[in-house]
N, C-alpha and C positions, 0 to 999 in steps of 0.2 A: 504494500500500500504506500502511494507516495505521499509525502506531504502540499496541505493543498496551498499552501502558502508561505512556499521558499521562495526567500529573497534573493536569484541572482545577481543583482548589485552589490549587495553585503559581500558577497563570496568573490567577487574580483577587486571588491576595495580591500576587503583583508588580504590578500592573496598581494596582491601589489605594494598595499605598505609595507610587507616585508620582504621584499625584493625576491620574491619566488616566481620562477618560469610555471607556467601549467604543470609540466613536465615534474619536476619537484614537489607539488603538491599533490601530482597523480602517485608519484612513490610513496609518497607518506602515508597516504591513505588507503592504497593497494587499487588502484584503477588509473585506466590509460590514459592520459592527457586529452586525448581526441573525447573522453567523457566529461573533463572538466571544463571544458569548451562547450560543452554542450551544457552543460549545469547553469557556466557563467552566460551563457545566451540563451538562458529560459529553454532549452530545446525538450531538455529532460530535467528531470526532478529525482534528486536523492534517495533512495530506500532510508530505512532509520537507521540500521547499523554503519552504511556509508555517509550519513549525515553526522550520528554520533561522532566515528573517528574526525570530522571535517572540523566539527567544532571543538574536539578535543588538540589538534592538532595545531586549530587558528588562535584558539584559548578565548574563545569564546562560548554563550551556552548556547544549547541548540535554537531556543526561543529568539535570538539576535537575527538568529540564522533565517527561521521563520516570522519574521517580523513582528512578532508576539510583543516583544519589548526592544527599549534601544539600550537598556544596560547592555555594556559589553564583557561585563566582569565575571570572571568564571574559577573558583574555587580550587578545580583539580585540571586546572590547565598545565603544560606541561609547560615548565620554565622555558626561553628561548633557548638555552646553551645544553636546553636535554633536545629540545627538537634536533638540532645539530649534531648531538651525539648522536641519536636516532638514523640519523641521514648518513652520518658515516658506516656507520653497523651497517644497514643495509646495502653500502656500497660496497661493503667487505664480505657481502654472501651471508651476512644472516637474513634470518626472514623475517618480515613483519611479527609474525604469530612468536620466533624467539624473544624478535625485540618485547612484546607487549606481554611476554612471561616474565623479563625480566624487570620492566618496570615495574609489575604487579608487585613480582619480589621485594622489590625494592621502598615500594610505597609501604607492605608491610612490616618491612623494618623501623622505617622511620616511623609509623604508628606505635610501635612496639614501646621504642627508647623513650 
C-alpha cells in the first residue's frame, strides 16, 4: 500500500542539502537510482519499509516525508558521520541487512551503558 501523500519535494530538498547524487541515496536505502527519480518526480510513491529506511536515512520522521507535519526532527536519526560510515561499509561488500545488524547492535549497547 502506498502512501497517499508523499511529498516529493521534501525528498529532493533533503537529498540535495546534503550533497547526495540519487545514486547515493539509492544505496543507502537499497533501490536503484532510476527509482529515486521517480519518487523525487511524483512518478511513484514509497512502500512503508522503503519510506521508513528514507527517513531514517535523511533523519527525518516519516510524517515530514508525508507532509503530515513540517517538524523535521527525528529522535533515532542516524548521526551524519554514521551515515558515512554506512556508505563506506557498503562500499567495502557489506550488505545493507549487515550494516542495519550492526547498528541494531550497537544502539543496544549504548541503551545498555
Amino acid at each position: 500500500m502506498f502512501p497517499s501523500e508523499f511529498r516529493p519535494d521534501r525528498l529532493r530538498t533533503l537529498r540535495e542539502s546534503k550533497g547526495w547524487t540519487q545514486h547515493r541515496l539509492a544505496d543507502l536505502v537499497e533501490v536503484s537510482p532510476s527509482t529515486i527519480g521517480m519518487y523525487e518526480r511524483g512518478e511513484r510513491k514509497p512502500s512503508g519499509p522503503i519510506l521508513d529506511r528514507l527517513a531514517v536515512v535523511l533523519g527525518v520522521p516519516i510524517g515530514y516525508l508525508m507532509g503530515r507535519t513540517d517538524n523535521m526532527g527525528r529522535d533515532d536519526a542516524l548521526p551524519s558521520d554514521w551515515v558515512d560510515a554506512v556508505y563506506e561499509a557498503m562500499s567495502h561488500g557489506f550488505t545493507p541487512d549487515d550494516v542495519r545488524k550492526a547498528l541494531r547492535a550497537y544502539r543496544e549497547i549504548l541503551r545498555g551503558s
